[in-house]
C-alpha positions in Angstrom: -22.4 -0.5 2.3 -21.7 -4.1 3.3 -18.4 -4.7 4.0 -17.0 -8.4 4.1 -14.9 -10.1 7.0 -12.0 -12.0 5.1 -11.1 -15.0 7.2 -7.6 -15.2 7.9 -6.2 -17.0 4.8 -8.6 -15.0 2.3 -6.3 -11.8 4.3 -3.1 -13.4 3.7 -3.8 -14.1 0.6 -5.0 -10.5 -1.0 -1.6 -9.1 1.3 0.7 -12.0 -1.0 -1.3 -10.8 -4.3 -0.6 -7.1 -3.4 3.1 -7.5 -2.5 3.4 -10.1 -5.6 4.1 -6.7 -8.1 6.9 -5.3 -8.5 5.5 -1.5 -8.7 3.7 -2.1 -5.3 6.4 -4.0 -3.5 8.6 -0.2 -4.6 5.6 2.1 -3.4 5.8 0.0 -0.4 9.5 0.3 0.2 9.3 4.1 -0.9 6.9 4.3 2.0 9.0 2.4 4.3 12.2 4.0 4.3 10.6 7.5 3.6 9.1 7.0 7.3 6.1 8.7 6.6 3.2 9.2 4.5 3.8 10.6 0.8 1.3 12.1 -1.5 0.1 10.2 -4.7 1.6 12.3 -7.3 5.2 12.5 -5.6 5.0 8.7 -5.9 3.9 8.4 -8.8 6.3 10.8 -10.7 9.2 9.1 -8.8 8.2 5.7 -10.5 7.5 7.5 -13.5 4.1 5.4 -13.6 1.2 7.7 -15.3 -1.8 8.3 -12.7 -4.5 5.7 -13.8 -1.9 3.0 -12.9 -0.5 4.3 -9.9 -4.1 4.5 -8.7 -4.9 1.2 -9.6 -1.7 0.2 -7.1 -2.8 2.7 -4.8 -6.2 1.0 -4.8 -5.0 -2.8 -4.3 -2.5 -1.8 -1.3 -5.5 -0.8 0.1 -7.6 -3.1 -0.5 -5.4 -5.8 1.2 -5.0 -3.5 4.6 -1.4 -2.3 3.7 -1.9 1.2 2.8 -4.3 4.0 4.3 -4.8 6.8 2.4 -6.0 10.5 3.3 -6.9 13.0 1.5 -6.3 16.7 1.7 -8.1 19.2 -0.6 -7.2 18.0 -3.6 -4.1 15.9 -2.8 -4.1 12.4 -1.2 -1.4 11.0 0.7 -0.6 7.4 1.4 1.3 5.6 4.2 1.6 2.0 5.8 -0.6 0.1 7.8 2.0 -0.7 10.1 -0.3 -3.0 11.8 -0.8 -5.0 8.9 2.7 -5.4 8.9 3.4 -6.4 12.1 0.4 -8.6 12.5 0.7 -10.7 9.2 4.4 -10.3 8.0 6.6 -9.9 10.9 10.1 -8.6 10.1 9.2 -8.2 6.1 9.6 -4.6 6.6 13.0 -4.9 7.9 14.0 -6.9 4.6 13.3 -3.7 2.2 
């Protein structure tokens, strides 16, 4: 698997495109003041958001570094990238 170095504006840019919904910009406050990870369904049942599009969220946090997800059996659970956070969007947290 061949996996691509963004420069540092593609990066910004897939972070403004993840944050730019509404549904993720909630899983990513849900996350945030929840102070740890949460699994997929409890998320997904709290939005009331069936589990195709909640993965599709899921999937785009993700991609754009905000999210890591681990799974357990058959659960998965999903928390920040802190990192990601701090790095590229200093303070955005604290604005939740």
């Amino acid at each position: 698997m061949i996996i691509k170095q963004l420069s540092l504006n593609e990066t910004r840019v897939q972070i403004f495109k993840a944050l730019s919904d509404e549904a993720r910009l909630t899983i990513v406050k849900m996350l945030y003041t929840n102070g740890k990870e949460m699994s997929c369904g409890e998320i997904g049942e709290t939005l009331n958001i069936n589990k195709s599009t909640v993965s599709y969220h899921f999937k785009t946090l993700r991609e754009a570094g905000l999210t890591t997800t681990r799974k357990s059996g058959k659960n998965k659970f999903v928390s920040l990238n802190l990192e990601v956070f701090h790095t590229f969007l200093p303070g955005f947290l604290d604005t939740l």
